[in-house]
C-alpha positions as semicolon CSV with decimal commas, in nm:
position;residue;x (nm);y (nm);z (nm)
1;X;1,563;2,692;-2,147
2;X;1,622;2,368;-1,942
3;X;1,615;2,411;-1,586
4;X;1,952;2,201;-1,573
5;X;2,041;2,515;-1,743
6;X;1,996;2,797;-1,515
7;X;2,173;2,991;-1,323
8;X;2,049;2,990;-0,964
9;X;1,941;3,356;-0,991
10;X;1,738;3,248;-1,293
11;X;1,615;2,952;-1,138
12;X;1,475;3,186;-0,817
13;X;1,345;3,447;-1,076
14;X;1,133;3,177;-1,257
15;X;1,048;3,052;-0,859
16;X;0,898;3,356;-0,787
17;X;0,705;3,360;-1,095
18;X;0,580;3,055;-1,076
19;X;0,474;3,084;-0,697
20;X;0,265;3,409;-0,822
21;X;0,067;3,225;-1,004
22;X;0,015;2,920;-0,818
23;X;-0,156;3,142;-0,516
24;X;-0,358;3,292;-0,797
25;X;-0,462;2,982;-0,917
26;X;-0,554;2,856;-0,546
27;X;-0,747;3,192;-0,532
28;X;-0,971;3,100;-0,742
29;X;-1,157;2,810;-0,521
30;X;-1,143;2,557;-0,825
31;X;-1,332;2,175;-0,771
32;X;-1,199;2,013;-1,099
33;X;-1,162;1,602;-1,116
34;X;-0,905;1,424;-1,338
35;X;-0,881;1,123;-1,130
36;X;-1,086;0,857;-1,307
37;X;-1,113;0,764;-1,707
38;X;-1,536;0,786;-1,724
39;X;-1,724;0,906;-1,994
40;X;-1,865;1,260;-1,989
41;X;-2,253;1,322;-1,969
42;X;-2,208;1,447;-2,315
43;X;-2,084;1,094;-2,421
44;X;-2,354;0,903;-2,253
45;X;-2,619;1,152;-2,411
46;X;-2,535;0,963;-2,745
47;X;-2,658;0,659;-2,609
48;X;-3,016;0,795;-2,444
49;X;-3,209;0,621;-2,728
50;X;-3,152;0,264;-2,548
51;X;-3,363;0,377;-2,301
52;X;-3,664;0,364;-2,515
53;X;-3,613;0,088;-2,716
54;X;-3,745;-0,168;-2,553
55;X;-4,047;0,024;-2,484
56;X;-4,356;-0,110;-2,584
57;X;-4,155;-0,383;-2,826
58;X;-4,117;-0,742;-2,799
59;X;-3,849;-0,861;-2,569
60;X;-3,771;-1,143;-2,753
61;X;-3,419;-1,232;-2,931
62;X;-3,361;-1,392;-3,266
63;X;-3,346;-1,711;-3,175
64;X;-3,647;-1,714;-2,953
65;X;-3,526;-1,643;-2,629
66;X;-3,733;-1,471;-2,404
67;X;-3,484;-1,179;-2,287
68;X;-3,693;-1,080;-1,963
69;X;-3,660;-1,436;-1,805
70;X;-3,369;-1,634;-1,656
71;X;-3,072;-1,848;-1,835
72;X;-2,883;-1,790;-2,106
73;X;-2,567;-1,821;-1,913
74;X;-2,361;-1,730;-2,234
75;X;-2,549;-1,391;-2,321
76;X;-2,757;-1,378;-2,605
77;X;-2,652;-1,465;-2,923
78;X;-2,724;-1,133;-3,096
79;X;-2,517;-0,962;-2,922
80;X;-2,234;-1,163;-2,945
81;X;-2,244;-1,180;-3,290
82;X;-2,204;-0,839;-3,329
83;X;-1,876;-0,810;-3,137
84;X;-1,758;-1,145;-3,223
85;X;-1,745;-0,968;-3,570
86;X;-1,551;-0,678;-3,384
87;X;-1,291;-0,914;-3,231
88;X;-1,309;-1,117;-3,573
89;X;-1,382;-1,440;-3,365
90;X;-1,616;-1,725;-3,381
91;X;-1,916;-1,647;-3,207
92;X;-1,887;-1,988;-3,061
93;X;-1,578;-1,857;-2,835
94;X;-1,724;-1,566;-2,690
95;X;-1,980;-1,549;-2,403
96;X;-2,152;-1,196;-2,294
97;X;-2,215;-1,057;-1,928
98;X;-2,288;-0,785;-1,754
99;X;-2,134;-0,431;-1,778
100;X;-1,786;-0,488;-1,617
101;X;-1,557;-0,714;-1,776
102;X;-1,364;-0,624;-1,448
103;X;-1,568;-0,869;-1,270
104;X;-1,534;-1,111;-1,497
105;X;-1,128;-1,153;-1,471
106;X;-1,216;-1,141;-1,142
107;X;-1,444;-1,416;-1,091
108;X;-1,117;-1,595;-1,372
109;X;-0,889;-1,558;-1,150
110;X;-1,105;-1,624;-0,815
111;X;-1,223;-1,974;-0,986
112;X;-0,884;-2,048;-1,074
113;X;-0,736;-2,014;-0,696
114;X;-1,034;-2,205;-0,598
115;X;-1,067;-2,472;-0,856
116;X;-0,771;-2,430;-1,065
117;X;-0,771;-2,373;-1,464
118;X;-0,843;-2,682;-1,672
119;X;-0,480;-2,707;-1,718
120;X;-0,387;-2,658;-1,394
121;X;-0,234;-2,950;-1,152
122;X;-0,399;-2,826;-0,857
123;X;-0,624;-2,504;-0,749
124;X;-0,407;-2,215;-0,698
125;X;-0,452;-2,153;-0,375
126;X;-0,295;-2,487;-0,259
127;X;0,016;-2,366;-0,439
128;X;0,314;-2,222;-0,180
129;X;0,389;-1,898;-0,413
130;X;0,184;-1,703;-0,660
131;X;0,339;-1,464;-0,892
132;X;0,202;-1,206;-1,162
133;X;0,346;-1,021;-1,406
134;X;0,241;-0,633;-1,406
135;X;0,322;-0,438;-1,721
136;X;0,402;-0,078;-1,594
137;X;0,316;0,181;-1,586
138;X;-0,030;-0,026;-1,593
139;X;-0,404;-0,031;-1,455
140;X;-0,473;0,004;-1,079
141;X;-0,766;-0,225;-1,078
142;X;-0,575;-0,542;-1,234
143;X;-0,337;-0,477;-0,975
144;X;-0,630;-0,436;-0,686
145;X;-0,736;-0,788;-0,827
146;X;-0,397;-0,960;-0,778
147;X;-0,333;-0,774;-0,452
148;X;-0,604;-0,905;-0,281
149;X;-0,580;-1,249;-0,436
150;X;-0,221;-1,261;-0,260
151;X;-0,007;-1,260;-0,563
152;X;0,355;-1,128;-0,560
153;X;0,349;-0,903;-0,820
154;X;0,638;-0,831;-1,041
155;X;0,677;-0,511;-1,265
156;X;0,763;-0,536;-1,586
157;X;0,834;-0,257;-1,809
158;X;0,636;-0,147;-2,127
159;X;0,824;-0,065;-2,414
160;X;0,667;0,151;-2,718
161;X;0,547;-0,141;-2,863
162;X;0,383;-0,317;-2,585
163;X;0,562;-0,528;-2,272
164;X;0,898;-0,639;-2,279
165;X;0,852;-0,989;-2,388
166;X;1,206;-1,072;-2,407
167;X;1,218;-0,944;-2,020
168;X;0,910;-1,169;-1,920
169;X;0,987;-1,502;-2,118
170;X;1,337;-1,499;-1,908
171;X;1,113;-1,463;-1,587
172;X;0,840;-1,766;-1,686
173;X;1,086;-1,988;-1,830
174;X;1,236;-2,130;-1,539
175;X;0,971;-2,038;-1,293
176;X;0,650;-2,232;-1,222
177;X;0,522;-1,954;-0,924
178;X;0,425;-1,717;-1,185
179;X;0,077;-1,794;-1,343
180;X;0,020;-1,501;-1,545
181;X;-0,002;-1,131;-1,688
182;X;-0,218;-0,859;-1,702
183;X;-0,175;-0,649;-2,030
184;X;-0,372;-0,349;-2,165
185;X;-0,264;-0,467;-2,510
186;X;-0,488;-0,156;-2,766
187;X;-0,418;0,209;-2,630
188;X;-0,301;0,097;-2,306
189;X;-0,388;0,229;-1,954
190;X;-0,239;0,477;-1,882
191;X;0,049;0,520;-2,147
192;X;-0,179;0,506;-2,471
193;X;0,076;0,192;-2,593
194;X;-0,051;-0,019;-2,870
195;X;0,120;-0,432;-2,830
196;X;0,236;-0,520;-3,193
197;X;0,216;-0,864;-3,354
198;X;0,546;-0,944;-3,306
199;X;0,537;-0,922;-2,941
200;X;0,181;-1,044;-2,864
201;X;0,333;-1,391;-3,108
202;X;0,611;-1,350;-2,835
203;X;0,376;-1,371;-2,555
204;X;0,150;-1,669;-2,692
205;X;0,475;-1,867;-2,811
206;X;0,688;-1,864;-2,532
207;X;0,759;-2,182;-2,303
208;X;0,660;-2,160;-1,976
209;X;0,743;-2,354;-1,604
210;X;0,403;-2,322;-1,545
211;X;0,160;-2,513;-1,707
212;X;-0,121;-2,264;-1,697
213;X;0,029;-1,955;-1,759
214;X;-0,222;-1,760;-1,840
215;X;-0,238;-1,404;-2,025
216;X;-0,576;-1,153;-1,918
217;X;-0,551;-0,992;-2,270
218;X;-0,789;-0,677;-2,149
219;X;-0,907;-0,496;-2,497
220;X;-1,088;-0,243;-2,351
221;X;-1,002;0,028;-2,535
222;X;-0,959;-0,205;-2,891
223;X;-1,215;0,040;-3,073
224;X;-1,147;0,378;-2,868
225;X;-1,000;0,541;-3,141
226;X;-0,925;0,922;-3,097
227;X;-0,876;0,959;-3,478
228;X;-1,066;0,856;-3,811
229;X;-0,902;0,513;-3,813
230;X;-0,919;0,197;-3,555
231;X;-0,624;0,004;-3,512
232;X;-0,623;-0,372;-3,588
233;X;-0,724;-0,604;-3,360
234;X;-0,508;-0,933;-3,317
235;X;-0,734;-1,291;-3,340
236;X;-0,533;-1,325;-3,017
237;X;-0,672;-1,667;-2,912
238;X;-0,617;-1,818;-3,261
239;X;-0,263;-1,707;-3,222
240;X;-0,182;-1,864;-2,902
241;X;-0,364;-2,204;-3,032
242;X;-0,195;-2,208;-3,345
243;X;0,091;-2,175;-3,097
244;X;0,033;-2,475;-2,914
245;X;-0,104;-2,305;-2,670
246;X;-0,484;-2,271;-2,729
247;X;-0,579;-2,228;-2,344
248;X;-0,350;-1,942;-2,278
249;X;-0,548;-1,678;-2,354
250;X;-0,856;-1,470;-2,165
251;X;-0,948;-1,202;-2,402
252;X;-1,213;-0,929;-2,250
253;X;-1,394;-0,647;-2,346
254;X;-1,723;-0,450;-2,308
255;X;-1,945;-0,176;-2,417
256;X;-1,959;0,028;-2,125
257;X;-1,741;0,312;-2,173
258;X;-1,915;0,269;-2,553
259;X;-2,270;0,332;-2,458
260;X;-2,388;0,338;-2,055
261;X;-2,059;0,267;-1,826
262;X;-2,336;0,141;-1,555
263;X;-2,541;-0,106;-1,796
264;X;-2,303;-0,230;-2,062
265;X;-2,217;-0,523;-2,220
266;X;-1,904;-0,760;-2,123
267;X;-1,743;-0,996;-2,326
268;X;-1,494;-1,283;-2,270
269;X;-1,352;-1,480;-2,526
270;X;-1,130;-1,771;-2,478
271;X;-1,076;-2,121;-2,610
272;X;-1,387;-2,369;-2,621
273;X;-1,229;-2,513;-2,296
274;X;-1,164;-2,236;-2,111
275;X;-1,544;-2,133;-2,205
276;X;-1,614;-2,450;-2,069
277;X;-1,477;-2,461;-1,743
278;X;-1,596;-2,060;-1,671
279;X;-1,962;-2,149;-1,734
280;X;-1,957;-2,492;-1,514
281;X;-1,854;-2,249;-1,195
282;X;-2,037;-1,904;-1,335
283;X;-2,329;-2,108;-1,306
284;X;-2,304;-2,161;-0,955
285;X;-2,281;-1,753;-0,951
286;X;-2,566;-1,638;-1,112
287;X;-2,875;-1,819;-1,352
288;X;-2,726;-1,518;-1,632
289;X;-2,732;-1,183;-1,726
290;X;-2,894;-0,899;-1,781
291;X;-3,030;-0,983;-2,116
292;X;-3,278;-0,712;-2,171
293;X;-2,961;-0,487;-2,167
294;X;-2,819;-0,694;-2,434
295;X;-3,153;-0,678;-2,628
296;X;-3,155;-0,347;-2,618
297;X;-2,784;-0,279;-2,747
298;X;-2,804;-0,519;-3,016
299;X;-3,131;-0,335;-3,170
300;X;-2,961;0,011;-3,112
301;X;-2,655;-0,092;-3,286
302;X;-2,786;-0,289;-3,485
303;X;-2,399;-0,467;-3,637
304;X;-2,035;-0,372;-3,600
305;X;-2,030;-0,126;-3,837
306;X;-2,317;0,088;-3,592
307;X;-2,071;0,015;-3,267
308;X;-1,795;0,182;-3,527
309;X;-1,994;0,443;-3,631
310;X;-2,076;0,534;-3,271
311;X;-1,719;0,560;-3,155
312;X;-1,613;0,860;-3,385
313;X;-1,901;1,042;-3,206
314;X;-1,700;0,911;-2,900
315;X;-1,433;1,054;-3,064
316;X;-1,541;1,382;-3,180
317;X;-1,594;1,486;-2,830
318;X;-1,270;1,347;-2,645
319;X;-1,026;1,432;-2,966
320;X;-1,038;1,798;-2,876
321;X;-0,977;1,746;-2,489
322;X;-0,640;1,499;-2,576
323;X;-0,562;1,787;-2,795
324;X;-0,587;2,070;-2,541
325;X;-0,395;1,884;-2,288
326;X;-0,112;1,821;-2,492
327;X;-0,120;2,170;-2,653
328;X;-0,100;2,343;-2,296
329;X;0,215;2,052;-2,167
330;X;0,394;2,197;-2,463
331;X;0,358;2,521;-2,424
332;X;0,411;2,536;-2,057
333;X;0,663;2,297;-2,061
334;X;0,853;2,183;-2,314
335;X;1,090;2,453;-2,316
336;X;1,237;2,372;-1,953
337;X;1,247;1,978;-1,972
338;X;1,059;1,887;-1,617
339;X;0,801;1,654;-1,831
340;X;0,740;1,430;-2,080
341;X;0,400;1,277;-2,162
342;X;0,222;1,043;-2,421
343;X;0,038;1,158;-2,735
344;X;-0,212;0,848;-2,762
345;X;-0,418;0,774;-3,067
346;X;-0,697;0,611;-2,906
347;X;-0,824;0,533;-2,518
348;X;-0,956;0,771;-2,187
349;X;-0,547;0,859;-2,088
350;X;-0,216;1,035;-2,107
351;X;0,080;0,953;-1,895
352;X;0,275;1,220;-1,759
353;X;0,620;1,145;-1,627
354;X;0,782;1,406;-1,423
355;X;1,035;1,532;-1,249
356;X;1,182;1,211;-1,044
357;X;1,085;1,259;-0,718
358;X;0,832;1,516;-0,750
359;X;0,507;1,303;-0,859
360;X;0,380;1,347;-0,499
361;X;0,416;1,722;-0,482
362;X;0,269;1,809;-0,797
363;X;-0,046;1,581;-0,694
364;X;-0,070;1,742;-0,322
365;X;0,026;2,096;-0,468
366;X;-0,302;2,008;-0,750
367;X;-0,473;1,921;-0,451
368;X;-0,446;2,218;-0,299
369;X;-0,522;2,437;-0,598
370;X;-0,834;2,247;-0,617
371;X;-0,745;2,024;-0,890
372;X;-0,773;1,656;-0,824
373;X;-0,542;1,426;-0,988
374;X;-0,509;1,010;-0,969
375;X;-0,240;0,966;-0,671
376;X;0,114;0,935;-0,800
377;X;0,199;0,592;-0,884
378;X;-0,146;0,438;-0,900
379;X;-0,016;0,276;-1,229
380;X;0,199;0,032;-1,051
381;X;0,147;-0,185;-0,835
382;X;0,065;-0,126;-0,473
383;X;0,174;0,258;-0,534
384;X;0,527;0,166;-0,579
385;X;0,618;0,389;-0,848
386;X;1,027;0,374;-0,825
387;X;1,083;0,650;-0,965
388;X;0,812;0,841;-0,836
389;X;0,775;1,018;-1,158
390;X;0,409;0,890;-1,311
391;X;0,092;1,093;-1,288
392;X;-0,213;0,951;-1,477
393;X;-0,401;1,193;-1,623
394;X;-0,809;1,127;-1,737
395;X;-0,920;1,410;-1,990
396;X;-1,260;1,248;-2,058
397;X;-1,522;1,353;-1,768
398;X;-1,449;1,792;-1,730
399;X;-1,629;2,001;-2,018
400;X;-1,359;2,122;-2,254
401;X;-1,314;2,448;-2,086
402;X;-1,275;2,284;-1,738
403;X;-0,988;2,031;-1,875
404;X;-0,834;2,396;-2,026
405;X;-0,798;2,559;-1,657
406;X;-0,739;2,260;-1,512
407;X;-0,428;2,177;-1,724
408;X;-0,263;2,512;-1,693
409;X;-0,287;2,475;-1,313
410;X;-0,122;2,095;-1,339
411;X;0,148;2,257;-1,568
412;X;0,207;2,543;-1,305
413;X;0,213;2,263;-1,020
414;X;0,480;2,076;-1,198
415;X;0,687;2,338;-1,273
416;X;0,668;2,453;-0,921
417;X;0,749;2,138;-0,778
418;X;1,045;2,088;-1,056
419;X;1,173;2,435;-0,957
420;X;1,141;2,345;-0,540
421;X;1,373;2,004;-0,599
422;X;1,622;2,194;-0,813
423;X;1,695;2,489;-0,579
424;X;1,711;2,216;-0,328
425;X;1,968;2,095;-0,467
């Protein structure tokens, strides 16, 4: 039964029940990690045979180019052909990096404060406000990003079929301060949230006070299906040109949590002059990429349909551990309504929303049982979870049997801290 339910007697009953088996779960000296969405060795196993590849072969691309030696600012153009055809864009509009497209909305947004986007008036940073849009609950590193670049950030809530786009054109209609928005926009970090075409038209469509209002579209998860089928991925930067606004949009992906998280593939694609105005100050950066990497992904992939192919081995080995984590919420749970929690199709998370008020006890309570969880509200900005009710939860790295324990002891330390706040009361 609900715990709005119970009598206090129950409610102290279930207490002491639930306090038994919390010290027997801290008895048990457990180490197990949740915190962070990276692949598990078993995941990275499937891509060992890059490591050979380039062995005793020739190191040469295509089109000639000599992958061991410097240039090629843009990446080679084997490899992005092969995810151009992923993203269903010209190869033209998409350049390929290193393995963190983190870094490259990074260096985006640093070359925009410093220089300004071709659109832009002036550099950023000679502006007297900067705003940002956060969809929330969201991804802790955009919001590192923006943080340290000294934007205000504003939170914006995500609805079940992506951000509230009615909420945010109100906000960039009439003001020029805020220059853009981060969105997750294919099984979403942390919430599993998949943006429809209706709102991403919305997004590309609206007017804006700012003339470079700019949208990080972030597909990293655009292919990390958890069942047989991948979801469809919107020509996003044809949509905002066919808009009228063809400069709006900085798409990214990469292939690191797809083959080697440490020596992946990035991608960005944009419009021609967005591509344009990234390479003039990339090349400043850096003479290009790690191209042998590239090399070596294109000839152990081979096309899209190999990338494809490889994810539902991805998938075969995080389905079950999605699975077991929602299997043990419900059966812990659902019967006294302290939780609720997403049941994503595709991506590395689940959202778990507790209690109100209790997302910092169930974390330190984890903590002390051994079990480390992502701190409460790292999916909003600076921490500042309202509510205080969001826990992030990362099933991919433990074994299957580790995410099993690990679960039943996060299900014990939210009822416990459900049952503390309502005998509180």
């Amino acid at each position: 039964m609900s715990l709005s339910t119970m009598s206090r007697e129950e409610l102290e009953a279930l207490s002491h029940e639930i306090n038994t088996r919390y010290e027997d779960f801290k008895g048990k000296n457990l180490s197990l990690d949740l915190t962070r969405g990276k692949p598990s060795a078993q995941q990275l196993d499937l891509s060992n045979g890059l490591l050979s590849l380039l062995g005793e072969g020739s190191t040469t691309d295509v089109d000639g180019t000599d992958a061991r030696n410097y240039g090629n600012l843009a990446g080679l153009k084997s490899i992005r052909t092969i995810w151009a055809d992923i993203l269903g864009v010209p190869v033209e509009e998409i350049i390929a990096e290193n393995n963190a497209s983190l870094e490259i909305m990074h260096y985006v947004l640093t070359f925009a404060m410093l220089h300004g986007l071709p659109s832009s008036p002036q550099p950023w940073v000679k502006e007297n406000t900067l705003k940002w849009l956060c969809p929330v609950p969201g991804y802790d590193r955009h919001f590192s990003i923006t943080e340290t670049l000294g934007f205000e950030m504003i939170q914006v809530p995500m609805n079940e079929d992506g951000p509230d786009a009615d909420a945010i054109a109100d906000l960039v209609a009439n003001d020029p301060s805020i220059k853009g928005m981060w969105l997750v926009p294919v099984f979403a970090n942390p919430d599993g949230t998949v943006t429809s075409r209706e709102v991403a038209e919305k997004l590309v469509s609206m007017p804006t006070a700012a003339s470079d209002f700019t949208i990080m579209w972030d597909n990293a998860y655009g292919i990390h299906t958890l069942t047989d089928e991948f979801p469809e991925i919107l020509p996003i930067v044809k949509m905002a040109a066919d808009a009228g606004h063809p400069d709006r949009v900085f798409q990214l992906t990469s292939s690191s949590k797809i083959t080697f998280a440490g020596a992946g593939v990035s991608f960005l694609n944009t419009s021609s002059t967005n591509l344009d105005w990234y390479k003039k100050y990339l090349g400043i950066a850096t003479i290009g990429p790690n191209k042998i990497s590239q090399l070596a992904h294109v000839r152990f992939f081979g096309n899209a349909d190999g990338v494809k192919a490889h994810m539902l081995k991805h998938k075969d080995i995080l389905a079950p551990k999605f699975a077991a984590v929602e299997k043990i919420l419900a059966e812990r749970l659902g019967e006294y309504d302290v939780a609720t929690w997403t049941e994503p199709k595709g991506g590395y998370f689940i959202s778990l929303d507790v209690v109100p008020g209790t997302a910092k006890r169930v974390v330190a309570l984890a903590a002390e049982a051994g079990i480390k969880l992502t701190n409460a509200g790292s999916a909003y900005p600076k921490g500042e979870d309202p509510k205080e009710t969001n826990i992030r939860l990362a099933p991919s790295l433990p074994p299957l049997e580790e995410i099993t324990v690990a679960m039943d002891g996060v299900a014990t330390c939210v009822l416990k801290a459900a049952l503390e706040k309502a005998l509180a009361a």
